[in-house]
N, C-alpha and C positions, 0 to 999 in steps of 0.2 A: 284276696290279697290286695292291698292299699298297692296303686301302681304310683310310685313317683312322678311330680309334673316336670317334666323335660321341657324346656324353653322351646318353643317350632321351629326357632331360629337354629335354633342348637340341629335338629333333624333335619328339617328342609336345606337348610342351611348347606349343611353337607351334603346332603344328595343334590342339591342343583350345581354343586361343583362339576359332578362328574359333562355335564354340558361343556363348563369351562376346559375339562381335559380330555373332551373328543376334539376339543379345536384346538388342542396341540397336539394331538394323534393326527387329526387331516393337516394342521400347518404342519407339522414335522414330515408328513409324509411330500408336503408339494413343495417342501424347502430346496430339495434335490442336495447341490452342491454350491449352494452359495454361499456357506461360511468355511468352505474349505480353507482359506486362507490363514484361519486362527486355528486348525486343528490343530497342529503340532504343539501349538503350546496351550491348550485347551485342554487335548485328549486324554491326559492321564485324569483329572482332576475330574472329566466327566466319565470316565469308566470308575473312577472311583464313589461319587455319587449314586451313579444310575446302578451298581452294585448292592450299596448298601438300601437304597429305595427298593432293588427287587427283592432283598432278603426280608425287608419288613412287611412286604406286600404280602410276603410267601406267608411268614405267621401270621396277621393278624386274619388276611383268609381262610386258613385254617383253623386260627382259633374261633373265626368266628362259625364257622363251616360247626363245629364240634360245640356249640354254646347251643347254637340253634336244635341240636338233636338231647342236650342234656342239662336245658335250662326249664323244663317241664311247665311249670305255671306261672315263671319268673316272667309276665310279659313284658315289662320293662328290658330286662335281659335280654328277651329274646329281639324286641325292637333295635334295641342299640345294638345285635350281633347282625342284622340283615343291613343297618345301617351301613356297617363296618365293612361286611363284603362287600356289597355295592360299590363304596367309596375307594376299596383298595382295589379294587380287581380294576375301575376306571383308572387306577394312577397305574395300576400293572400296563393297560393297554399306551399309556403315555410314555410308559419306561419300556419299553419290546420299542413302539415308534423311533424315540429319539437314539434309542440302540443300533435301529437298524440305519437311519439318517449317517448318524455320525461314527459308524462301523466301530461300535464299542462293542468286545463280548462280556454276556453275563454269564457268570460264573456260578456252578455247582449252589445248593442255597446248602450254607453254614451248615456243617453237621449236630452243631451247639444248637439250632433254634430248633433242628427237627427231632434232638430229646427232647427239648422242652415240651413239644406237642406232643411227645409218645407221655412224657409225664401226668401229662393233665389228662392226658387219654381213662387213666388208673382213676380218675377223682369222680365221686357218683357225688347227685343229691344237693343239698346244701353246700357240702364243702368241695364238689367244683364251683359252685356259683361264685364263693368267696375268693376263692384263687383264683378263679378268671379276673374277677373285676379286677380284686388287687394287684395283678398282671398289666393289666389293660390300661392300668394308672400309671405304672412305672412304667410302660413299655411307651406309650405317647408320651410321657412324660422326655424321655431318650430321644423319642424320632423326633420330637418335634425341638428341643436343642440344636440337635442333627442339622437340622434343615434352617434355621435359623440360624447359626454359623456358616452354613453358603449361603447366605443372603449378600448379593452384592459380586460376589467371587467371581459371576461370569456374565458382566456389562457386556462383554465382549460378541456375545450369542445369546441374541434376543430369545428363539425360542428353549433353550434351557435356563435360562433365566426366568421367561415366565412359568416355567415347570416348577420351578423352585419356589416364586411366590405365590402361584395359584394351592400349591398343596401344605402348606403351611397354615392357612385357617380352617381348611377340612383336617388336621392333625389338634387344631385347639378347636374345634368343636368336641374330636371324639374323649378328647382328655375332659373338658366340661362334662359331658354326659356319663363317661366315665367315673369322675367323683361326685357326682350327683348322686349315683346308681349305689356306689361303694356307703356314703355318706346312710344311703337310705338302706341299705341292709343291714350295716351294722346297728342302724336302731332298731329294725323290725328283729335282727336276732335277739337284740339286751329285751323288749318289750314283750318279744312271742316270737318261741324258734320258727310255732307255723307259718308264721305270714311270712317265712324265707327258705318252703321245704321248696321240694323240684323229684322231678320224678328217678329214680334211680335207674339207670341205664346200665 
């Protein structure tokens, strides 16, 4: 199978973030209580983020958790699914951190994203590969809106503020790789289904 060429920017890229968000894990952790002052008017806005960043965390780790056991010869796929974990499980440890800092709870993860994983669960072969990625498009496509709409929101606390701009170009890498991937299967399916089978699980 033709593996697409993924920029290294594009993979290293993303994976040397997660450096960048253990140093908001340890600064979150030795911040203690020095911006207690802005919580009251912070706190909602950051329990509302650090929510929504854990519910995405949740799927794309799982989606990628479930790509890597039924992306079979897809190596591309399966690269950009170890990518994925990596990257999101470092934003998970940034989001648990600045939770525990700034006494936010995170909440239950969406009953809506854990059908979607039991849905994809059902898809063998080719046609999870394609529903993956095409997921994987739309879904970074969302988070990274998302997070690009807090941009700015909270001058006020440095370290959620850099959480917010540190994870933002690891969300437009995984979306590049992403339409890369997508881009490159739907030719190899019009050209030859085989150079896009995957093992059936």
């Amino acid at each position: 199978m033709r593996i697409p060429k993924l920029a290294p920017t594009m993979i290293f890229g993303a994976i040397a973030t997660i450096a960048v968000l253990g140093f908001l894990v340890a600064g979150a952790a030795l911040a203690g209580e020095s911006d207690s002052g802005n919580a009251a008017t912070t706190n909602s806005g950051i329990a509302r983020l650090l929510n929504k960043a854990n519910a995405i965390n949740y799927e794309e780790i799982q989606m990628a958790k479930m790509a890597q056991d039924k992306a079979g010869d897809n190596q591309a796929l399966l690269t950009f699914a170890k990518t994925m974990q990596a990257d999101h499980q470092a934003n998970e440890d940034a989001v648990t951190a600045l939770s525990n800092q700034k006494n936010v709870k995170i909440n239950p993860t969406p009953a809506s994203m854990s059908q979607k994983v039991e849905q994809m669960q059902n898809l063998k072969g080719a046609q999870f590969n394609g529903a993956m990625i095409n997921a994987e498009v739309q879904d970074h496509q969302k988070a990274l809106k998302f997070f690009e709409g807090e941009r700015g929101r909270f001058s006020s606390d440095p370290h959620v503020a850099l959480y917010v701009d540190e994870t933002i170009p690891v969300l437009r890498a995984h979306l590049q790789m992403a339409k890369a991937l997508q881009q490159h299967m739907g030719q190899a399916s019009n050209e030859n289904p085989e150079n896009n089978k995957s093992v059936s699980r």
